[in-house]
VOSENU-387869 format. One line per 2 residues: number of its first residue (from 1); their letters; for each residue x, y, z of N, C-alpha, C, CB. Coordinates in nm, 3 decimals. Glycine has a CB too. Example, Ala and Ser with C-alpha at 12.3 -4.5 7.8 and 13.67 -1.06 7.14 Angstrom:
2
1) as) 1.319 -0.569 0.780 1.230 -0.450 0.780 1.320 -0.330 0.780 1.131 -0.447 0.905 | 1.285 -0.225 0.708 1.367 -0.106 0.714 1.290 0.003 0.787 1.408 -0.060 0.572
END
This chain:
254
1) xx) 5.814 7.355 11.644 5.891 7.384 11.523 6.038 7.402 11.558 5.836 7.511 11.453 | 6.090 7.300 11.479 6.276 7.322 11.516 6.376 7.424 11.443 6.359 7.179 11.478
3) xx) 6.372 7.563 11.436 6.401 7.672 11.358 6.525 7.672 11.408 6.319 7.798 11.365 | 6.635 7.696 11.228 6.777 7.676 11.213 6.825 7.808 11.300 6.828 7.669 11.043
5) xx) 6.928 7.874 11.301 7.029 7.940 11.402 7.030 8.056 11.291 7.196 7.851 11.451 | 7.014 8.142 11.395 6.971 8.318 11.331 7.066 8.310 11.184 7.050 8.494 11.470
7) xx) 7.218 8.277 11.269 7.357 8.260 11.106 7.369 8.117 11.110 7.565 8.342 11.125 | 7.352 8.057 11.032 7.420 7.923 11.015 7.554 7.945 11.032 7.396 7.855 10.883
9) xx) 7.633 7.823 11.072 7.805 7.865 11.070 7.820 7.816 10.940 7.927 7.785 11.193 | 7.951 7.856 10.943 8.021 7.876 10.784 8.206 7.785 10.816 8.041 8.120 10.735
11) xx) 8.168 7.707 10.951 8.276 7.649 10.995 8.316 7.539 10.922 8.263 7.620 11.116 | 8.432 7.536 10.866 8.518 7.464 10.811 8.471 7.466 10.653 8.525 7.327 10.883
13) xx) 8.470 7.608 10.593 8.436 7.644 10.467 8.582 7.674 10.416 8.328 7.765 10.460 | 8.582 7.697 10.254 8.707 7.748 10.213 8.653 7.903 10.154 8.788 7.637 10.092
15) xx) 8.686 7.984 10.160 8.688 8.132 10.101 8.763 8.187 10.065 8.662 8.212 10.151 | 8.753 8.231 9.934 8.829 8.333 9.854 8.789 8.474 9.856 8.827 8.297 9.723
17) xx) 8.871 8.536 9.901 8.821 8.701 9.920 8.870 8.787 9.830 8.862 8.770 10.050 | 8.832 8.841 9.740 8.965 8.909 9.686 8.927 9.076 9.678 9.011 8.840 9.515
19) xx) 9.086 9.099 9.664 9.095 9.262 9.728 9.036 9.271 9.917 8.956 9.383 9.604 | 9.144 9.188 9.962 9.104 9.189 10.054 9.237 9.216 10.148 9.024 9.081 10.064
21) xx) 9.287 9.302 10.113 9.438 9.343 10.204 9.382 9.452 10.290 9.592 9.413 10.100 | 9.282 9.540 10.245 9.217 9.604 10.314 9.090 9.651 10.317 9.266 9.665 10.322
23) xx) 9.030 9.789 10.359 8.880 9.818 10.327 8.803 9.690 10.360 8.855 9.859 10.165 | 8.664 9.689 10.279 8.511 9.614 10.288 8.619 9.477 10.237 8.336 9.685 10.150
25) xx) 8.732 9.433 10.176 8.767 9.278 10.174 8.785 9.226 10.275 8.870 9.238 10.113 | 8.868 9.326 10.334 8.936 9.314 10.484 8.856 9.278 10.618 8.996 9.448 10.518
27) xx) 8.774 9.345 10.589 8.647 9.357 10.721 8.592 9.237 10.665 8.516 9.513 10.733 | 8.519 9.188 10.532 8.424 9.050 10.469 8.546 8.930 10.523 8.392 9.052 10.239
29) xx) 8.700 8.907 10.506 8.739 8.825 10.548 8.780 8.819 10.701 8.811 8.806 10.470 | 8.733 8.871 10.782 8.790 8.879 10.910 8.644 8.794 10.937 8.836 9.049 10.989
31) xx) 8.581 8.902 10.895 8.446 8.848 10.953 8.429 8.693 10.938 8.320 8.918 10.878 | 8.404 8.640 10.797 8.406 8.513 10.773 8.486 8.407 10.889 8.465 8.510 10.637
33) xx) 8.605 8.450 10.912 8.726 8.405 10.961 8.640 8.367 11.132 8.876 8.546 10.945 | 8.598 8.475 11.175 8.524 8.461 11.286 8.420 8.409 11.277 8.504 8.553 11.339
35) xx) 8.323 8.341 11.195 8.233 8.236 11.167 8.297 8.078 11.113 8.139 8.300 11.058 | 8.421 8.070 11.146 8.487 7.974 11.091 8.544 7.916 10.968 8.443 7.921 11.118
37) xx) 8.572 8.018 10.883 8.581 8.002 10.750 8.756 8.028 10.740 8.471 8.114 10.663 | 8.813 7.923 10.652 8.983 7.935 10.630 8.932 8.039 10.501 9.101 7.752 10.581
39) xx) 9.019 8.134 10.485 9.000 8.210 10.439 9.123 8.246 10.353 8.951 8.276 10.519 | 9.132 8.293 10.206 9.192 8.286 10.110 9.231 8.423 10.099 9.127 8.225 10.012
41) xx) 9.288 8.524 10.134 9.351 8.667 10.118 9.431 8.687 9.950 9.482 8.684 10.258 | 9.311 8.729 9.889 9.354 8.775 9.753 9.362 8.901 9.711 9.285 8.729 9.668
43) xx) 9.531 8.942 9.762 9.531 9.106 9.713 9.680 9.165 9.655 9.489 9.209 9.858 | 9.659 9.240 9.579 9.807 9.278 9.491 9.923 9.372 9.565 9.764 9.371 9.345
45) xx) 9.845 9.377 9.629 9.997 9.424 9.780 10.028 9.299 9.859 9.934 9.562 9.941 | 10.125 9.278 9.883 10.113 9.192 9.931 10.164 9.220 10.110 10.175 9.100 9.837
47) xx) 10.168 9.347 10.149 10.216 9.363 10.270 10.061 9.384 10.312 10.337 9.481 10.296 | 9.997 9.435 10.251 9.837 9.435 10.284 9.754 9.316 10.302 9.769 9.499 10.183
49) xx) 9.795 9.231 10.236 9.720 9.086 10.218 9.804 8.996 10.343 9.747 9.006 10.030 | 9.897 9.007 10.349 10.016 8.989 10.466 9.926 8.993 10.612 10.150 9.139 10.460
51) xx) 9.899 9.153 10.619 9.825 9.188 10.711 9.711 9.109 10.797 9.784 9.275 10.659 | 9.613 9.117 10.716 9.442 9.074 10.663 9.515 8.877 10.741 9.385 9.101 10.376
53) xx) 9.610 8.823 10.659 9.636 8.694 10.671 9.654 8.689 10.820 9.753 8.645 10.585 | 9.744 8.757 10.884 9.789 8.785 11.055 9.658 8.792 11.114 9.883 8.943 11.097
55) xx) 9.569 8.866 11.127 9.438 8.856 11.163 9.358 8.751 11.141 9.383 8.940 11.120 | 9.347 8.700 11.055 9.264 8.545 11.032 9.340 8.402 11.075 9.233 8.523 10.857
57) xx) 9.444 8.435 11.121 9.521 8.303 11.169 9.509 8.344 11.345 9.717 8.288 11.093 | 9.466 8.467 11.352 9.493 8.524 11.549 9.357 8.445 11.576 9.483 8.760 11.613
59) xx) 9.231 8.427 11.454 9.084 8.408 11.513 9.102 8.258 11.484 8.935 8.496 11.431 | 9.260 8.166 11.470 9.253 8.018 11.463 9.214 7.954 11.352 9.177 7.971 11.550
61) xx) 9.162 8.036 11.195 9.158 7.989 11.114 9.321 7.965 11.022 9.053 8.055 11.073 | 9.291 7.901 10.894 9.441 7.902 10.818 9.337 7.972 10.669 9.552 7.686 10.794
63) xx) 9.501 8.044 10.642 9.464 8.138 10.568 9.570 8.116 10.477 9.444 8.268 10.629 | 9.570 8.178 10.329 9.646 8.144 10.186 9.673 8.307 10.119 9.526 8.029 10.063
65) xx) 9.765 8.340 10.152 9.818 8.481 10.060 9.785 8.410 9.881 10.051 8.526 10.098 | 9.744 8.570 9.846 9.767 8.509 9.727 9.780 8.667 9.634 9.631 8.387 9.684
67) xx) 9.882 8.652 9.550 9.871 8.799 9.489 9.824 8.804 9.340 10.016 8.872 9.495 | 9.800 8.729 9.324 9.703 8.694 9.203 9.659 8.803 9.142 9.582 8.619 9.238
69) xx) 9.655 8.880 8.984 9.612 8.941 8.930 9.459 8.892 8.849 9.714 8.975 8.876 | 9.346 8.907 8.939 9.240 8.823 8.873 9.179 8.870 8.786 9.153 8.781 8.942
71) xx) 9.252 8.988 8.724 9.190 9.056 8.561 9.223 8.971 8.490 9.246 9.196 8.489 | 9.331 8.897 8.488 9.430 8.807 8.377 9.341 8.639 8.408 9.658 8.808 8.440
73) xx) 9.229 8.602 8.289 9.239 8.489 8.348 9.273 8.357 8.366 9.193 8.485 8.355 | 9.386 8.335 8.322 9.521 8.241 8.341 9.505 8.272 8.524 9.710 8.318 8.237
75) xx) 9.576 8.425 8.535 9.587 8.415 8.661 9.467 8.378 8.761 9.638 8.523 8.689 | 9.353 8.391 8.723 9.225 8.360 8.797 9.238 8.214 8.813 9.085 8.404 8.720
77) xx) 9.214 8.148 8.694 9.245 8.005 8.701 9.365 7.925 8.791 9.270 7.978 8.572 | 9.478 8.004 8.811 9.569 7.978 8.840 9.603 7.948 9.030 9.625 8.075 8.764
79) xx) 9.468 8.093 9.065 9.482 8.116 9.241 9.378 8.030 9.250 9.457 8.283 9.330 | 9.283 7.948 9.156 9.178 7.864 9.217 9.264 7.748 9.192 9.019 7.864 9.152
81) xx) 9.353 7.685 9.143 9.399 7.559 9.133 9.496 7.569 9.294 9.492 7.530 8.966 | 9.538 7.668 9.335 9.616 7.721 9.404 9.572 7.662 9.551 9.615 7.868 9.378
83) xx) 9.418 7.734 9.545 9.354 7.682 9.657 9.314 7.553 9.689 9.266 7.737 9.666 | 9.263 7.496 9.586 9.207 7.352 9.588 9.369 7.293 9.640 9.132 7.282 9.407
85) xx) 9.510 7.326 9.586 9.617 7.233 9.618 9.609 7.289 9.823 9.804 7.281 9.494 | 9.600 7.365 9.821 9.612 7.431 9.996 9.506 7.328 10.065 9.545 7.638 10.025
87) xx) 9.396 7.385 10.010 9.272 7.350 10.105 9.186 7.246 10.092 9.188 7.442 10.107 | 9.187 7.173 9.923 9.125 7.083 9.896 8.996 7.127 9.766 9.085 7.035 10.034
89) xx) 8.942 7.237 9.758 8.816 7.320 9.708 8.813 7.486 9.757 8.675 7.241 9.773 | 8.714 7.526 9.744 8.638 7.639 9.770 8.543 7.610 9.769 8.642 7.735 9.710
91) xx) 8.436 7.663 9.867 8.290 7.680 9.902 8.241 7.813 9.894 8.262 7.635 10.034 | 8.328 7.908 9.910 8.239 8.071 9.892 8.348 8.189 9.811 8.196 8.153 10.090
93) xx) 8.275 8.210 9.748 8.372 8.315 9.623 8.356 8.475 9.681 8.284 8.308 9.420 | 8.410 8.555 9.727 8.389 8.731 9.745 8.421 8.771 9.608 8.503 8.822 9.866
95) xx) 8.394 8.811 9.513 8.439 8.871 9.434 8.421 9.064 9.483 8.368 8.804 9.305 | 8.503 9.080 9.550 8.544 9.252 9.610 8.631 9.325 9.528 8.629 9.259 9.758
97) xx) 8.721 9.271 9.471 8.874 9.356 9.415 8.816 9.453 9.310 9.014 9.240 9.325 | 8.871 9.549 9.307 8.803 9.705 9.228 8.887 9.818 9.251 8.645 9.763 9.294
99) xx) 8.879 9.863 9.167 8.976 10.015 9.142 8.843 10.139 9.078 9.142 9.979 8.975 | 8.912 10.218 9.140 8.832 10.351 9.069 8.925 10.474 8.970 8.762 10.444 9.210
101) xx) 8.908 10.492 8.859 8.962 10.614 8.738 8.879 10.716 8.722 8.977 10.563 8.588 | 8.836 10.818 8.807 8.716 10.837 8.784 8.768 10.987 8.678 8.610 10.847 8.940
103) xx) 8.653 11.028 8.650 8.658 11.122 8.508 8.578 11.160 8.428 8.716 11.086 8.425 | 8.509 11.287 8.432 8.390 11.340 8.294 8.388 11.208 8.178 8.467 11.521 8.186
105) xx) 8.283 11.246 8.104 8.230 11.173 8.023 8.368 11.258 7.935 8.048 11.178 7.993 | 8.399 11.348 7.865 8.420 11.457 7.824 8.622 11.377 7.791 8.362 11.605 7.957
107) xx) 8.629 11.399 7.887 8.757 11.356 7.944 8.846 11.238 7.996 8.755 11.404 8.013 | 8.750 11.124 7.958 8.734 11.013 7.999 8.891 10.923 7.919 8.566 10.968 7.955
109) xx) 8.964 10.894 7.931 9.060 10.789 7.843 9.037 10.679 7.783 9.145 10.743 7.900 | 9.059 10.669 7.697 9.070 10.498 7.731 9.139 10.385 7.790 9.076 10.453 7.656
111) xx) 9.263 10.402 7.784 9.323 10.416 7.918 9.242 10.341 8.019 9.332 10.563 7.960 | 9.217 10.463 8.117 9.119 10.431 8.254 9.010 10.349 8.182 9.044 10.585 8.345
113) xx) 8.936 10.357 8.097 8.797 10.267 8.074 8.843 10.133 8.087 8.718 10.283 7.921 | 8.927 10.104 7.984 9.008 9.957 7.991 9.005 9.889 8.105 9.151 9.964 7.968
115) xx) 9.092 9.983 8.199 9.144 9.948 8.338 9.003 9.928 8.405 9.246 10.074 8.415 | 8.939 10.022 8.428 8.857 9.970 8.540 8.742 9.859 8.486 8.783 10.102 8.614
117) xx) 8.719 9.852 8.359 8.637 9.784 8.301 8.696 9.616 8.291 8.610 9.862 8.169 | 8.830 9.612 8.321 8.875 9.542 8.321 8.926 9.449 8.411 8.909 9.575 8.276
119) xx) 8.935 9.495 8.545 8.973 9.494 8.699 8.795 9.482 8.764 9.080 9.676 8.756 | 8.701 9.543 8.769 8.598 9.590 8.819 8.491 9.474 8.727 8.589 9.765 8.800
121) xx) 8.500 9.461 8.629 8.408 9.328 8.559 8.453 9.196 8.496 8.337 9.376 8.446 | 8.572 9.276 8.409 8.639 9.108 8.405 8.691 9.044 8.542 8.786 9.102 8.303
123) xx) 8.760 9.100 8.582 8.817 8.982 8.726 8.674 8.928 8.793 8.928 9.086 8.889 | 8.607 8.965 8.815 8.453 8.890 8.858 8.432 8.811 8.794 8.330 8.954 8.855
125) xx) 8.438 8.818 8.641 8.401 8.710 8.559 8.475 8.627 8.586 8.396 8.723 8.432 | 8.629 8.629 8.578 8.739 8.525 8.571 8.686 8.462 8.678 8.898 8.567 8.581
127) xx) 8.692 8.539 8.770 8.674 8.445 8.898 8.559 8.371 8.896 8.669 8.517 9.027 | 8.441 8.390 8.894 8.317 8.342 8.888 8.316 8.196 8.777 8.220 8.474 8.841
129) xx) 8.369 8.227 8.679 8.377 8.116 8.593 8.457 8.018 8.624 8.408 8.147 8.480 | 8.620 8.029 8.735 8.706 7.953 8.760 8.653 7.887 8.884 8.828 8.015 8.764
131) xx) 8.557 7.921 8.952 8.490 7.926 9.098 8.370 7.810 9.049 8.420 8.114 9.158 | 8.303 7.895 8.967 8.203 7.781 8.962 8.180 7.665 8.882 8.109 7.824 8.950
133) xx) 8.277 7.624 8.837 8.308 7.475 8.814 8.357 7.411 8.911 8.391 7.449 8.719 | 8.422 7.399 8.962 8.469 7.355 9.115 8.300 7.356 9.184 8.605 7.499 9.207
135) xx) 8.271 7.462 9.199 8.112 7.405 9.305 8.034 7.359 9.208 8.002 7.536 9.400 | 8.002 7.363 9.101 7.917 7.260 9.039 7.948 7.108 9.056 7.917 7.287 8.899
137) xx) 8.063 7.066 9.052 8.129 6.938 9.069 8.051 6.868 9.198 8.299 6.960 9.095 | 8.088 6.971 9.296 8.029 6.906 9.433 7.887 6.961 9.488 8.138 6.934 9.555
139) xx) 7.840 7.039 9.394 7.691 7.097 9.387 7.643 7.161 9.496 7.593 6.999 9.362 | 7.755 7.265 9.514 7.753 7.331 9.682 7.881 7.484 9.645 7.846 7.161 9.849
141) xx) 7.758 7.618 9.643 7.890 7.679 9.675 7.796 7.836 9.655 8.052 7.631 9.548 | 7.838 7.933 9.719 7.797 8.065 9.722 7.932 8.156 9.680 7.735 8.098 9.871
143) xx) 7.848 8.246 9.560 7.940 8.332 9.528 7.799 8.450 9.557 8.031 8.307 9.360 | 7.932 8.603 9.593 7.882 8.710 9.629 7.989 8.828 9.557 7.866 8.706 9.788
145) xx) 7.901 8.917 9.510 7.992 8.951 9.420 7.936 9.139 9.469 7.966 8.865 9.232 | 8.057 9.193 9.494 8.027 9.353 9.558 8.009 9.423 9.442 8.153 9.434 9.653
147) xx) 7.908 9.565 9.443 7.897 9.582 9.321 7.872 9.718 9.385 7.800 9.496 9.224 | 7.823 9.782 9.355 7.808 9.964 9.436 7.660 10.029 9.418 7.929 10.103 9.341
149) xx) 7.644 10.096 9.501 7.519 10.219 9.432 7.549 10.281 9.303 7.498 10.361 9.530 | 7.646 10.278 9.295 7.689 10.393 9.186 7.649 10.296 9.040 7.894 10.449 9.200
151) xx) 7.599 10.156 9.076 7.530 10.122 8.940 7.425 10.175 8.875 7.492 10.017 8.940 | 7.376 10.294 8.943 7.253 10.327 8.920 7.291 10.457 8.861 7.155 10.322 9.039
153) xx) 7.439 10.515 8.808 7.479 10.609 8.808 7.560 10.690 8.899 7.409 10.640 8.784 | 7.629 10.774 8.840 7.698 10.803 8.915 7.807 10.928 8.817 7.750 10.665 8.978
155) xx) 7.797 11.099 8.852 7.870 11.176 8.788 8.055 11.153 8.823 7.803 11.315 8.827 | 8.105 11.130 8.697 8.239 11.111 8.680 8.285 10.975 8.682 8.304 11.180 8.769
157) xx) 8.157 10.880 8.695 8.239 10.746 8.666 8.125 10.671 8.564 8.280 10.644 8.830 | 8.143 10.692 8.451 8.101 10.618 8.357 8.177 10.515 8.380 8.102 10.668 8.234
159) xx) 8.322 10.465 8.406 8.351 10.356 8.345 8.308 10.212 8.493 8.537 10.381 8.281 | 8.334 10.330 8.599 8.338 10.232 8.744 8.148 10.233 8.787 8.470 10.337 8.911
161) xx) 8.084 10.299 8.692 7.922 10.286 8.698 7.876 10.178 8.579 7.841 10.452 8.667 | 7.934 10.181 8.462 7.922 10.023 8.386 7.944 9.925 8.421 7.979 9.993 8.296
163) xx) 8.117 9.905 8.478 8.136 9.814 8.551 8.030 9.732 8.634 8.214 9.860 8.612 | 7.979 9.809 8.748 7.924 9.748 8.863 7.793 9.720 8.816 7.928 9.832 8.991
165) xx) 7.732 9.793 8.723 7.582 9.770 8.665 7.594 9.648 8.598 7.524 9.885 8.560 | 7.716 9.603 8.500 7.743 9.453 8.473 7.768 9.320 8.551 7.834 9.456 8.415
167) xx) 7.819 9.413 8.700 7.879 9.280 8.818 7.701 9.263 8.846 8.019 9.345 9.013 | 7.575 9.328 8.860 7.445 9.312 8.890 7.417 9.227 8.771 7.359 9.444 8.910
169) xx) 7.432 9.251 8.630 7.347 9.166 8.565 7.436 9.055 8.551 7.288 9.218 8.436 | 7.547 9.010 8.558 7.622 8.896 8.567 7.506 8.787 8.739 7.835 8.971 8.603
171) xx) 7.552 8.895 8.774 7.509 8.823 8.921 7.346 8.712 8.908 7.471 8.985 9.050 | 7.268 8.827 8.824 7.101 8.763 8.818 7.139 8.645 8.721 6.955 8.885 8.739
173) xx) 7.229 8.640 8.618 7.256 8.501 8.503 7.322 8.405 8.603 7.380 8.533 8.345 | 7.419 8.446 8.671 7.451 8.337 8.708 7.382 8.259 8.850 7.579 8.360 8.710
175) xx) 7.302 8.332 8.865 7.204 8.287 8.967 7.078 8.181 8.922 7.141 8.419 9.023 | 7.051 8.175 8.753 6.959 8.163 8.713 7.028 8.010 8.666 6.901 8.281 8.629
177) xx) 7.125 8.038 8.633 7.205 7.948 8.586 7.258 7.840 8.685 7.304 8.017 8.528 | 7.303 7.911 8.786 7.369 7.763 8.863 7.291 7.721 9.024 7.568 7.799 8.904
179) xx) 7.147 7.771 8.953 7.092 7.709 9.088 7.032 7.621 9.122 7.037 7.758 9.140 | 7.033 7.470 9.032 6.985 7.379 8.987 7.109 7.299 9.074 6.959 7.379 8.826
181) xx) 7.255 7.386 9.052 7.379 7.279 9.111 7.362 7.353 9.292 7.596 7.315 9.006 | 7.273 7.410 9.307 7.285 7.453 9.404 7.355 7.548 9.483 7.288 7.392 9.426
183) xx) 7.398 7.624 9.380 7.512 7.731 9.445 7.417 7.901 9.417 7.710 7.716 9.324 | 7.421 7.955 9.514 7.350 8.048 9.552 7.454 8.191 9.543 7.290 8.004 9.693
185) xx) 7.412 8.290 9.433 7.471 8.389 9.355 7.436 8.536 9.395 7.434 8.362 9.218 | 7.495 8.645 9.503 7.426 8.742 9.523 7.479 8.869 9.461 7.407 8.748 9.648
187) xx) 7.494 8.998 9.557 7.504 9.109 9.537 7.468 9.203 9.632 7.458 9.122 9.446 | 7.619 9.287 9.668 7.602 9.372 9.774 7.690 9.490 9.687 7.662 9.311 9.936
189) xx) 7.536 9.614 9.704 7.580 9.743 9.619 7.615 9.835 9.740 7.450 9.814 9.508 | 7.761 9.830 9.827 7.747 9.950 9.906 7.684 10.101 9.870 7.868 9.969 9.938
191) xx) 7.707 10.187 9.989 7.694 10.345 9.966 7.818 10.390 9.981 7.600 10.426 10.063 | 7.791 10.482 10.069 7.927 10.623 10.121 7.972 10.531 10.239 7.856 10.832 10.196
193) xx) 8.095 10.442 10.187 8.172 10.358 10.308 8.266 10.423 10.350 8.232 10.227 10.278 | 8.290 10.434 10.507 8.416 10.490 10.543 8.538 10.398 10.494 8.419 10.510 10.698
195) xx) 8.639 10.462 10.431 8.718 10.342 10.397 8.839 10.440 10.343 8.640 10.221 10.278 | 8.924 10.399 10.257 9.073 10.441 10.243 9.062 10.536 10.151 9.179 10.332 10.200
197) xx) 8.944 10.531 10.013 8.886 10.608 9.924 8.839 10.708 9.972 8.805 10.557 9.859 | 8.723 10.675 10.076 8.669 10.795 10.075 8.685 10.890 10.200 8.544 10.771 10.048
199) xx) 8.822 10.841 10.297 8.913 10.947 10.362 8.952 11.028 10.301 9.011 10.917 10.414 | 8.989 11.043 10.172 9.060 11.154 10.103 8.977 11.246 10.035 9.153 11.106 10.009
201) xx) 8.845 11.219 10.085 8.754 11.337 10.027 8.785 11.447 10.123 8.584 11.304 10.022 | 8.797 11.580 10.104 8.766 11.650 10.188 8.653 11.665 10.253 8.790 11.726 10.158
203) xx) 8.630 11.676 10.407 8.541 11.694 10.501 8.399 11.751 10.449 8.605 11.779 10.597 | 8.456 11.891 10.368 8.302 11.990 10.334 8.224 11.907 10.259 8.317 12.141 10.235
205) xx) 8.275 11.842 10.134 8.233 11.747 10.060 8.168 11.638 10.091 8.309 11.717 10.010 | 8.266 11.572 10.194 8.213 11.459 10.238 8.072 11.491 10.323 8.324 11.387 10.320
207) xx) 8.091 11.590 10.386 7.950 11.653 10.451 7.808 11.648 10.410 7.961 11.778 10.454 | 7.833 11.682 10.292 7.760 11.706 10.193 7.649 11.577 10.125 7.862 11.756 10.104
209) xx) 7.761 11.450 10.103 7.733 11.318 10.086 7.619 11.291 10.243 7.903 11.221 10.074 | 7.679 11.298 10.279 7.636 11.238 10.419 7.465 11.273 10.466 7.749 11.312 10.543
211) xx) 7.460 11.453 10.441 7.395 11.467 10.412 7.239 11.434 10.382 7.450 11.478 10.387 | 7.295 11.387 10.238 7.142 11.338 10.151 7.150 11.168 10.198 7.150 11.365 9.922
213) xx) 7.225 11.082 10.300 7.171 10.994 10.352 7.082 11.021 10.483 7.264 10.915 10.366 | 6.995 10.916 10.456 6.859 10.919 10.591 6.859 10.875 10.694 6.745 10.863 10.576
215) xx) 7.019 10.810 10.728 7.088 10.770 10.857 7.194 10.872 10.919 7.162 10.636 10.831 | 7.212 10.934 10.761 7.345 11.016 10.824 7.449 11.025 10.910 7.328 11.087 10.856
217) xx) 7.489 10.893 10.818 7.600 10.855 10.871 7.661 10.782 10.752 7.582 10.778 10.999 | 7.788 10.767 10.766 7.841 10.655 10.677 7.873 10.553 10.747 7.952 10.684 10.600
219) xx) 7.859 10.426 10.612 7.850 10.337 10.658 8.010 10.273 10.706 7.765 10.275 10.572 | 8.028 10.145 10.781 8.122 10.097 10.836 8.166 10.000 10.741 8.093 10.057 10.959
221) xx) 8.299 9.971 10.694 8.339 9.826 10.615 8.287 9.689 10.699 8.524 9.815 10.601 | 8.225 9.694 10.826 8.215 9.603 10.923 8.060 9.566 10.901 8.262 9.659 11.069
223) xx) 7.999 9.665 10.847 7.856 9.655 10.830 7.863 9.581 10.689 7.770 9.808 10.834 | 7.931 9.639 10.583 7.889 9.526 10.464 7.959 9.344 10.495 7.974 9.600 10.289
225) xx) 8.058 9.362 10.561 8.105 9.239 10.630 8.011 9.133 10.664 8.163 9.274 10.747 | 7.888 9.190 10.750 7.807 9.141 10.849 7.699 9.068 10.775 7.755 9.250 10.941
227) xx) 7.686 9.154 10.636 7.612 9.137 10.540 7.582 9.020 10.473 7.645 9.202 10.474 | 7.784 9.016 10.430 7.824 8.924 10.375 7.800 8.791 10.412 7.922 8.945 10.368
229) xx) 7.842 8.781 10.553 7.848 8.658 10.615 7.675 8.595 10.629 7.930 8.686 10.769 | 7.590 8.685 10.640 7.498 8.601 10.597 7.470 8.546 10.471 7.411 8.643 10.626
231) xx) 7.511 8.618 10.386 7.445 8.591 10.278 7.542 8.466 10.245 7.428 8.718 10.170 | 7.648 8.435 10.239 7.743 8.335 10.202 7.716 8.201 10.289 7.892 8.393 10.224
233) xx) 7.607 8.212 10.388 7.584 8.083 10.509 7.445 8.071 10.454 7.597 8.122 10.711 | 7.438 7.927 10.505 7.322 7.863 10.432 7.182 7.897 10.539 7.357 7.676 10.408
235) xx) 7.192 8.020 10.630 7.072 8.071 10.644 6.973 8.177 10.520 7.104 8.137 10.763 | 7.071 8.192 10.447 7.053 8.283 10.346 6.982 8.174 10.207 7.218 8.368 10.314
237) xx) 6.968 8.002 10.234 6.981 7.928 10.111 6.862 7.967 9.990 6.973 7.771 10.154 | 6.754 8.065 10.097 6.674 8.105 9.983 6.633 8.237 9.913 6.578 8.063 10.008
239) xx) 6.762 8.276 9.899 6.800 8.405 9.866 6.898 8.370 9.782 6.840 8.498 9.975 | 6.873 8.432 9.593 6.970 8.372 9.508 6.903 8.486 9.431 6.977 8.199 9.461
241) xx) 7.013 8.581 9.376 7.009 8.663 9.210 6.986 8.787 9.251 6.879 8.620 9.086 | 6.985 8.820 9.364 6.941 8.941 9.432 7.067 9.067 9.455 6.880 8.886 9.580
243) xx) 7.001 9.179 9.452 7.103 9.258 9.508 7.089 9.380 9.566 7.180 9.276 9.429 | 7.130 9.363 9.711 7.075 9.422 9.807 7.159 9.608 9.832 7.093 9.300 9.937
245) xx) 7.113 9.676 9.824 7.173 9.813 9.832 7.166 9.809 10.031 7.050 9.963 9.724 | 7.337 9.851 10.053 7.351 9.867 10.185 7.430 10.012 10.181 7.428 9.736 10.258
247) xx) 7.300 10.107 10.185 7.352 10.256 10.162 7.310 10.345 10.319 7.256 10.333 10.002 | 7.282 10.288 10.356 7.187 10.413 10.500 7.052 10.448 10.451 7.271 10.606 10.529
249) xx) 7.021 10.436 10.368 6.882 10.453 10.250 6.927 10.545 10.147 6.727 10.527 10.316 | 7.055 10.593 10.113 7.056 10.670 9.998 6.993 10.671 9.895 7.136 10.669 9.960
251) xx) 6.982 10.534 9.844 6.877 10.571 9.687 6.756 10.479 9.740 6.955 10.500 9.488 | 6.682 10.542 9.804 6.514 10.515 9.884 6.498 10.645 9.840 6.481 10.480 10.083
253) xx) 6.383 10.641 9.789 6.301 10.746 9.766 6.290 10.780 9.596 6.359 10.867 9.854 | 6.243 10.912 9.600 6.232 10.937 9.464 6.318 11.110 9.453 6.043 10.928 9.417
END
């Protein structure tokens, strides 16, 4: 029996990462970058995305700043025409970029709902819809779309716990939907990631989190990275609509 390679490579792919100047984008496009993927740095800082770009050109790939606001989708449309003029296409979509407003039910704005409801589910959509016409054309393309535990709930974020519970049911339609053209649609719900957010918890607190995980530990931006890269390589080709919780086992159990 001639059995394919633990990762398929992902060499000489195009990727769009977005929110990827730093955190779990940062770590998903490095990684890629080191499986051979030119890699597309989509983030609204642009000294951050700057960054992320310096690193993916050190591992010999070519890489595309892009500061693209992908809530707006003109502008979504706009960084995928962007790429196809750079690179020719896209083959793998990250949809990562996300903000958090968090806030009682009680106390909630509208305001913040807008925003994160707007940043956190529309820009997925934009993107996903500007993304997958382009891979339907050539009937080849993986989108992965980050979505959180906290879809399952989460005290003080009604609006960033709708959000991500919509990036899951978007994810299963469009899986259902475009897998006939062959493009394979997932979902990665981190946990308690060490990352830029959740440094600013205080320690006792954070303790606390850590805690009620069954690894006890938090997790690494390098670990959902690792994730990623399979799931976006065609060792993953029979795995489509799914969405995998990468928490330490936080919500295992009852």
């Amino acid at each position: 029996m001639n059995l394919p390679p633990l990762l398929a490579s992902i060499s000489g792919r195009v990727a769009i990462v977005t929110g990827s100047g730093r955190g779990i984008g940062a770590a998903i496009a490095i990684r890629l970058a080191q499986s051979g993927a030119d890699i597309v740095v989509n983030d609204i800082n642009p000294e951050n995305a700057a960054a992320t770009a310096k690193e993916v050109e050190s591992l010999g790939q070519r890489s595309m700043i892009s500061t693209h606001d992908i809530s707006n989708q003109k502008s979504a449309q706009d960084l995928l025409q962007k790429t196809k003029t750079t690179f020719g296409g896209v083959d793998i979509l990250i949809n990562n970029a996300g903000i958090t407003r968090d806030s009682l039910l009680h106390k909630l704005s509208e305001e913040h709902w807008d925003e994160v409801i707007r940043v956190n589910l529309k820009g997925p959509f934009n993107m996903g819809q500007a993304c997958a016409q382009e891979m339907m054309t050539k009937k080849y393309g993986k989108i992965l779309n980050i979505s959180s535990v906290a879809f399952n709930g989460n005290i003080g974020q009604t609006n960033y716990s709708a959000a991500k519970a919509g990036v899951v049911g978007m994810t299963s339609t469009w899986a259902m939907e475009l897998a006939k053209y062959n493009i394979n649609v997932n979902a990665i719900a981190p946990g308690f990631i060490d990352s830029v957010l959740t440094q600013q918890i205080p320690n006792e607190i954070k303790q606390k989190f850590i805690d009620r995980i069954p690894l006890k530990r938090m997790g690494k931006p390098e670990d959902i990275a690792s994730l990623a890269a399979f799931l976006v390589s065609d060792s993953s080709s029979y795995l489509t609509g799914q969405c995998i919780s990468m928490d330490g086992g936080l919500t295992t159990g009852v």
